[in-house]
N, C-alpha and C positions, 0 to 999 in steps of 0.2 A: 382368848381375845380374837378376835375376826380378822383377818387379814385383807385392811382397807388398801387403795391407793393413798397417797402421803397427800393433802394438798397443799398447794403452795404460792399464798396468796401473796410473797412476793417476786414472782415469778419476772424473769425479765429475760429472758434465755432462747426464746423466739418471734414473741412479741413484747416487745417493752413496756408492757403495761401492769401497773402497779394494783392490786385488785383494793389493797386497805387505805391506797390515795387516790381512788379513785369516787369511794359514796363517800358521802358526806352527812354528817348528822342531821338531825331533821327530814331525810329523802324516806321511803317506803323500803328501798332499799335499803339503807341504814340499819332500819328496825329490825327488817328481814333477818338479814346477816345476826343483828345482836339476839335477837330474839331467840333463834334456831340456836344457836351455838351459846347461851348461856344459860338459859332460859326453859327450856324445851329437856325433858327427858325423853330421849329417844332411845333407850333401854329395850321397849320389844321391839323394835328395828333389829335391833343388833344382835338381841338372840335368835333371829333367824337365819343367821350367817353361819355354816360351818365351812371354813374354810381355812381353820387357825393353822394347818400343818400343811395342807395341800392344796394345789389349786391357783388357781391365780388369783391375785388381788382383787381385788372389788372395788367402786366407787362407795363414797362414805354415803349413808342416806342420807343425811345431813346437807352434800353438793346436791343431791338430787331433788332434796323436797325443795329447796331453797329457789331451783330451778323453776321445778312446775310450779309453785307459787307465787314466782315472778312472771311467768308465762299466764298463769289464770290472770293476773292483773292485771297485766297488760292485753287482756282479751286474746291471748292464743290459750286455748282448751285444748287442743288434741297433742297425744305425743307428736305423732311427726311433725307438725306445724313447729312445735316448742323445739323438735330436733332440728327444724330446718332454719328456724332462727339462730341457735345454738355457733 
């Protein structure tokens, strides 16, 4: 199994903000969120990861895609852009 970072969408520990009281049903983002994480087999993502024993963590591609196609929506197309909104 790949060695992701944990995330932690209830996070409140530097910024007090709630990531699962924060969309709400019905928004794009909503979907997003539910779509990717129940929905979505992301399976060859993940068999590209060898990093089960060594290495440092990795971001889940699941945060990541959920990113840039929140960023293509919102009309930011380039990484840095979507990093510098981020």
């Amino acid at each position: 199994m790949p060695n992701f970072k944990k995330p932690n969408y209830n996070q409140d520990t530097m910024v007090v903000i709630n990531f699962e009281e924060q969309i709400r049903p019905g928004t794009f983002e909503f979907v997003l969120h539910k779509l990717i994480e129940e929905r979505l087999d992301l399976t060859p993502f993940y068999e590209l990861y060898h990093n089960d024993h060594s290495g440092r963590s990795a971001y889940d591609p699941a945060i990541l895609l959920k990113i840039t196609l929140f960023g293509y929506y919102h009309g930011i197309c380039t990484s840095r852009d979507i990093e510098w909104a981020c």
